[in-house]
Every structure is written in C-alpha cells, then in structure tokens.
C-alpha positions in Angstrom: -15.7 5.9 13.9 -15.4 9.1 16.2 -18.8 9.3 16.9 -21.3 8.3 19.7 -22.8 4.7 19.7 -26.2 4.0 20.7 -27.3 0.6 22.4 -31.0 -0.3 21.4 -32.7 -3.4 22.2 -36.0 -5.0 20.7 -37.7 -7.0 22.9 -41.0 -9.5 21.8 -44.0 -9.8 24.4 -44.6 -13.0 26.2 -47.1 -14.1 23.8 -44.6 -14.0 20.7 -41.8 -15.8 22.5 -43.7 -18.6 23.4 -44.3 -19.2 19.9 -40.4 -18.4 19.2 -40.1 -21.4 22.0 -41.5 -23.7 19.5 -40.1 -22.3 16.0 -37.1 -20.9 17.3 -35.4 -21.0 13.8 -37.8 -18.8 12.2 -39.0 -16.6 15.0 -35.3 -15.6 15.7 -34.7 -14.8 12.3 -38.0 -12.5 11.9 -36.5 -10.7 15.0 -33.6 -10.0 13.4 -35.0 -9.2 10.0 -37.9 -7.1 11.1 -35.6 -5.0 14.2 -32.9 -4.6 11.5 -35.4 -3.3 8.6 -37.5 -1.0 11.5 -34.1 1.0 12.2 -33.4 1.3 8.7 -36.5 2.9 7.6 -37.2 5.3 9.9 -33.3 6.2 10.0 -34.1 7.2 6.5 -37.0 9.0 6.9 -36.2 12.4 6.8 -38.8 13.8 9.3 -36.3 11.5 12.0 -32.7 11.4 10.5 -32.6 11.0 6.6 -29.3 8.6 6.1 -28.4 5.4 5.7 -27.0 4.0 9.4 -25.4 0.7 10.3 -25.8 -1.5 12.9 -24.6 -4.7 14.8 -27.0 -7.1 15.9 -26.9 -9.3 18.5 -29.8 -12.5 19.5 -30.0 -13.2 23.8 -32.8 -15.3 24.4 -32.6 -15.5 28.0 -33.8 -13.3 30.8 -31.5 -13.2 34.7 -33.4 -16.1 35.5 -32.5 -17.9 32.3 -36.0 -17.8 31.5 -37.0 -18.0 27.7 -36.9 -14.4 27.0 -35.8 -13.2 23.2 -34.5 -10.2 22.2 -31.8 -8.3 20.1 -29.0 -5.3 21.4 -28.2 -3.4 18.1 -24.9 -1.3 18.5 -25.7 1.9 16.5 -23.5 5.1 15.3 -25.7 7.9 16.1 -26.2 9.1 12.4 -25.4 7.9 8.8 -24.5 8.8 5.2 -27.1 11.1 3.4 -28.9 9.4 1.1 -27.4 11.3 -1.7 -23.8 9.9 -0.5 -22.5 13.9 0.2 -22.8 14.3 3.9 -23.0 12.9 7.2 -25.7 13.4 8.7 -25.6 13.5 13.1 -28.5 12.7 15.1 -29.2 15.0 17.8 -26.7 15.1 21.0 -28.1 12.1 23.9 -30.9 11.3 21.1 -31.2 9.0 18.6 -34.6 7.6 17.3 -37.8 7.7 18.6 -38.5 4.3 20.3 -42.6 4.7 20.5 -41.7 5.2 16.3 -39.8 2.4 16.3 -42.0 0.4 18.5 -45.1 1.0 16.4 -43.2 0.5 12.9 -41.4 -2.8 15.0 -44.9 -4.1 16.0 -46.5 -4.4 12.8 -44.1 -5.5 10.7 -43.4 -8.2 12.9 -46.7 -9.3 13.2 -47.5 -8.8 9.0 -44.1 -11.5 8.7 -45.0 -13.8 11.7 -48.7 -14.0 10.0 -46.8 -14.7 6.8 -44.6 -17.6 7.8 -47.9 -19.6 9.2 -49.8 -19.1 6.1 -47.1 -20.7 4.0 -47.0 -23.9 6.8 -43.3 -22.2 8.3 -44.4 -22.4 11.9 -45.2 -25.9 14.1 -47.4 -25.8 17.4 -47.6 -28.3 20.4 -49.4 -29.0 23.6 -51.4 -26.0 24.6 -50.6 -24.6 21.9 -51.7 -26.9 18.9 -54.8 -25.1 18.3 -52.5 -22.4 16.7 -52.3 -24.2 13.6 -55.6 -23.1 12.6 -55.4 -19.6 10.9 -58.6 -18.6 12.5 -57.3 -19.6 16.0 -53.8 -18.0 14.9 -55.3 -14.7 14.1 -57.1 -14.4 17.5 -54.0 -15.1 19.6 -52.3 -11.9 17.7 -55.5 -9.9 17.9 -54.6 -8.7 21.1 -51.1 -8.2 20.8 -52.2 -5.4 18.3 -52.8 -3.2 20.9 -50.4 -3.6 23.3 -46.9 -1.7 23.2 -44.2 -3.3 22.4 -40.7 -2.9 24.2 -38.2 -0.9 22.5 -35.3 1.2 24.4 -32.2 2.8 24.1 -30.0 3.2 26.5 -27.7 6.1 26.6 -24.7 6.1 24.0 -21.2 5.4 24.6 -18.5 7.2 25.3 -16.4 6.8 22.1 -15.5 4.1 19.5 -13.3 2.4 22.4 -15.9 2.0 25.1 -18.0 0.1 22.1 -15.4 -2.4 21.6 -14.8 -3.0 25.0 -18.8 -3.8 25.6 -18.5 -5.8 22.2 -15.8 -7.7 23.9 -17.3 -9.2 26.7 -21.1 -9.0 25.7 -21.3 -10.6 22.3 -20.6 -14.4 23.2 -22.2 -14.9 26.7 -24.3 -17.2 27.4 -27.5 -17.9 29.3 -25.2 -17.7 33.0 -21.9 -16.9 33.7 -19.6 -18.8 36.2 -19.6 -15.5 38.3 -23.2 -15.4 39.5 -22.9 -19.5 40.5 -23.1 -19.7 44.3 -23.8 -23.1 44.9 -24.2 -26.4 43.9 -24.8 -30.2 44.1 -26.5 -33.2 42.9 -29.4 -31.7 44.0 -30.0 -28.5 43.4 -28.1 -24.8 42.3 -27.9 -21.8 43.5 -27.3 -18.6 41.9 -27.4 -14.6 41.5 -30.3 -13.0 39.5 -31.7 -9.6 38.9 -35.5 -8.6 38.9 -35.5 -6.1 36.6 -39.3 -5.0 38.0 -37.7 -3.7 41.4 -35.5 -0.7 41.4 -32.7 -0.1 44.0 -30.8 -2.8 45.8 -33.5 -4.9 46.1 -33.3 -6.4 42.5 -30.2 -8.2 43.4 -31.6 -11.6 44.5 -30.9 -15.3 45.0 -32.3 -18.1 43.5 -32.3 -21.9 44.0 -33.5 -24.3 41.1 -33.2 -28.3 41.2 -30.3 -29.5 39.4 -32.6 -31.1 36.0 -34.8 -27.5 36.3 -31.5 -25.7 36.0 -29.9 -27.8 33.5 -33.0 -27.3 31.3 -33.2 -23.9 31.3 -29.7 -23.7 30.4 -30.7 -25.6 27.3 -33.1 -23.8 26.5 -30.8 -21.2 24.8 -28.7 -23.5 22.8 -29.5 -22.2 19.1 -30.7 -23.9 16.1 -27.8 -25.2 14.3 -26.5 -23.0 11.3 -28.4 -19.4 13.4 -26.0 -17.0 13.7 -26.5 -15.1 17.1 -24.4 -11.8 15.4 -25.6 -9.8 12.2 -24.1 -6.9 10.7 -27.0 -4.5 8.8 -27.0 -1.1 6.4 -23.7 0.5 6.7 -22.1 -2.6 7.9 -23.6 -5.3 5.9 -20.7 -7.6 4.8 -20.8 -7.1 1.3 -20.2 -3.4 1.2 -18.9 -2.4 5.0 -15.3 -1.4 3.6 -16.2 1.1 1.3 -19.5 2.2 3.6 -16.6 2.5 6.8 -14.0 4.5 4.5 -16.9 6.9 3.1 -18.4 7.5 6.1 -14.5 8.2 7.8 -13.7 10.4 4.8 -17.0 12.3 5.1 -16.2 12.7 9.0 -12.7 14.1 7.9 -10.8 11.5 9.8 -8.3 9.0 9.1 -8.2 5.4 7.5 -6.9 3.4 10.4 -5.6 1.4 7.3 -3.1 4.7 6.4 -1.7 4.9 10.2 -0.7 1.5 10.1 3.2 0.8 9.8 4.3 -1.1 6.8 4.0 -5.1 7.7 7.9 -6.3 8.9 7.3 -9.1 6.3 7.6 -6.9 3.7 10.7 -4.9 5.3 13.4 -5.8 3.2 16.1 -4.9 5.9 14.6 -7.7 7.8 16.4 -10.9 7.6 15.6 -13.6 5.1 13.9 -17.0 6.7 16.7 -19.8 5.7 14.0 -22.3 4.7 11.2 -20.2 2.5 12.7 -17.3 1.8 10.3 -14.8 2.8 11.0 -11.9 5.6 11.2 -12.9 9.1 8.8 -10.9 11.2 10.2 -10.3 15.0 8.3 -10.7 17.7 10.7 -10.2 20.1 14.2 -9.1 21.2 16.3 -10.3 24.3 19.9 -10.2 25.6 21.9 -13.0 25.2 21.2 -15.4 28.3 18.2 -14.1 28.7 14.8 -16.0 29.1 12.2 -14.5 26.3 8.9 -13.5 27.7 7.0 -14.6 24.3 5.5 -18.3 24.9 4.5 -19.7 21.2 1.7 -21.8 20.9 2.3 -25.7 21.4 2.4 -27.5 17.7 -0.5 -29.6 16.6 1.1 -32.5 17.2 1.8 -32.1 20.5 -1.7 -31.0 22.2 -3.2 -34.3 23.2 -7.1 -35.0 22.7 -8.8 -37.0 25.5 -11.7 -38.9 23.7 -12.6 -40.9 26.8 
C-alpha cells in the first residue's frame, strides 16, 4: 500500500532468553504472540491510533556474534482501518507508536504468559538452571525483571511500498552468518566480521576468531524447533482475511487493486495458439528471429537433475 512502513523490533532481556535457550519452542512462540497482541492493542487504543493495523513478523535469534540473542522485526504500515471499517486512519508523519507504551504493555504481558506456561508444566530447566522448576524459585528470577525496561524500537519508516519489499527480500531468510562476513578459516579455528552494537562510529566494526567446534555450535544454536515458523503475518494481514483487509484498506486509500492493472493472462487469449497436445492456450515467453539463439534457459526436467546420495 502507498503508505510508509515502520520497522519495529522486540527484544527479550538476557534473563528471558536464557530460558528461551532451553524451551525454545514455547518461548519463541510467546514472543511472537505477546509482540503481535502488544501492537495490536495499543494500535487500537484511540488515545495512540484507534485502527486495526497489520503486521509481518519475523523471529532472529542470534546477535553479530551469533550469540543466543531472540527477538522479532515487525514490518508495519503506519496506520490502519478505523474500527468502524469507514476510514483510514494515518499515524503521525516519522511517528508511529510509543515504544516506552509498547515496552511497558510488551513487558507484562510477556511475563503474565511466561508465568503461565510454567504453572501448567510447559517449560523444562537444566544445569544452573534446574532450580527454576520450583514456582517459588521461578517467581524470584522474574521479580527483578519487573523493573527493568525492556527493549523496544523503531527505526525510521521506509521509503515506499518498494523499499519494503526489497528489505523483505534479503532480510527474511538469513541466517545466523552470512558467507560475506567469513574471513578465514581452517580445521582449527574461524575468523569473521562482527558488529558491537555498544560502540558507536567506526569502531563497532570488529573481528573475531572462534575455534572451529565454538563456531560450529553457535551456528547451531539457531537452528529452530521443527514445525516453528520463523515468519507470521498478524491483524490486517492474518491469512484468513488479508485479501479482503488489503482491498479495503486500498479502496479506503483511493488507490488501485494491483489485481485490476494486471493484463489478462495469455492463457486465456484466445488469439493465442492452441497447444497440439492438451488443448489449452500456449503462453509465450519469448520471441526470436529465425537462426537465432533464444535467451530464455527452461529449467532441466526432473528426470534429468541427478541426486548424489553418497
């Protein structure tokens, strides 16, 4: 939509994500749930924006260091549908929410759940941490985190609709390193390229070398629990209603339905040759002079991509 995007991330303290270490299933999915539900509600509060938003959520668990460090970006229109259906409703220009509101709101919800999922026997604790199964013991190790803020920022929105899917692009299936920041390696040991977010200026931009098993378990570290999906759509752009949310929200904007720009499909052109074999309307991908090499390279047939199972 035609409108600017804001990036928000939800961060959980130290404390929290070395319990998320050891109940990574459930802990991911509270951060998910309770980020998700935090934006909604105070979205529709009217004293902050009054509408019904959507957003895209997406799990990192890593820091630069590939250190165990949880957290969710959220890709957010800045504003939403009235809750009446009759307007849109625009945040205000370079702001969206509050993030000490959203902090505060984040913070206790979070910690209501967490509490929640250990009294019904939904969270497991080892080595220093076994005392934790012990609601008393449990209840002390959050006591604290009660007063402490939690992180919660946005950054400032994109530049349109096209800059979002570009950073969608390349942001939404990384992993924990990418082959660009390797520098070196062998049996022993790997070096690579990391940023200390504590240190501003060109100083963040740092080195570090890790023995080969240290950096093959931190790696690991981040592979998730099979069956967690690492993307979530929420609100506006929950799966079971995005179409109708998307076209309501364009009409109210007074734009377009991509859908109405597009050009009828070829396979449905009836000038279009017949296929000899089926029947149905060919659909050209390309035309070239007679002689000539075509530039389109189809994909190889099943058949003919071989599997090394060695």
């Amino acid at each position: 939509m035609p409108v600017p995007y804001y990036h928000v991330v939800f961060t959980l303290p130290a404390a929290i994500a070395d319990i998320a270490y050891q109940n990574k299933a459930v802990v991911y999915d509270l951060l998910f749930k309770v980020s998700a539900e935090t934006m909604l509600t105070i979205a529709a509060d009217p004293k902050h924006l009054g509408a019904r938003i959507g957003l895209t959520s997406v799990l990192h668990s890593w820091g630069s260091a590939m250190t165990h460090h949880p957290h969710v970006h959220m890709i957010v229109p800045g504003g939403g549908i009235s809750v009446d259906g009759e307007r849109w409703v625009s945040c205000r220009p370079g702001f969206f929410l509050s993030v000490r509101v959203l902090s505060r709101l984040f913070r206790r919800l979070f910690l209501e759940k967490l509490i929640a999922a250990h009294q019904a026997g939904r969270l497991s604790f080892f080595g220093d941490h076994a005392p934790l199964t012990a609601c008393r013991a449990f209840g002390a190790y959050l006591r604290a985190l009660r007063k402490i803020e939690w992180v919660v920022y946005s950054k400032r929105p994109f530049g349109g609709p096209e800059a979002v899917l570009a950073y969608l692009s390349r942001y939404t299936h990384r992993v924990a390193i990418a082959n660009s920041r390797l520098i070196a390696f062998d049996q022993q040991s790997v070096t690579f390229k990391w940023k200390d977010y504590r240190i501003e200026g060109h100083d963040r931009h740092k080195q570090m070398t890790l023995a080969t098993d240290e950096f093959i378990r931190r790696f690991l570290i981040h592979v998730l629990p099979k069956g967690l999906h690492r993307i979530r759509h929420y609100g506006l752009f929950a799966k079971s209603n995005c179409a109708d949310s998307i076209a309501r929200a364009r009409q109210l904007l007074a734009v377009a339905n991509p859908e109405e720009d597009r050009p009828t499909r070829t396979a449905n052109d009836p000038s279009k040759p017949t296929c000899p074999c089926c029947g149905g309307r060919m659909i050209i991908i390309e035309v070239f002079e007679r002689g000539a090499t075509p530039r389109h390279r189809p994909t190889a047939p099943a058949s003919a991509i071989r599997i090394d199972t060695s």
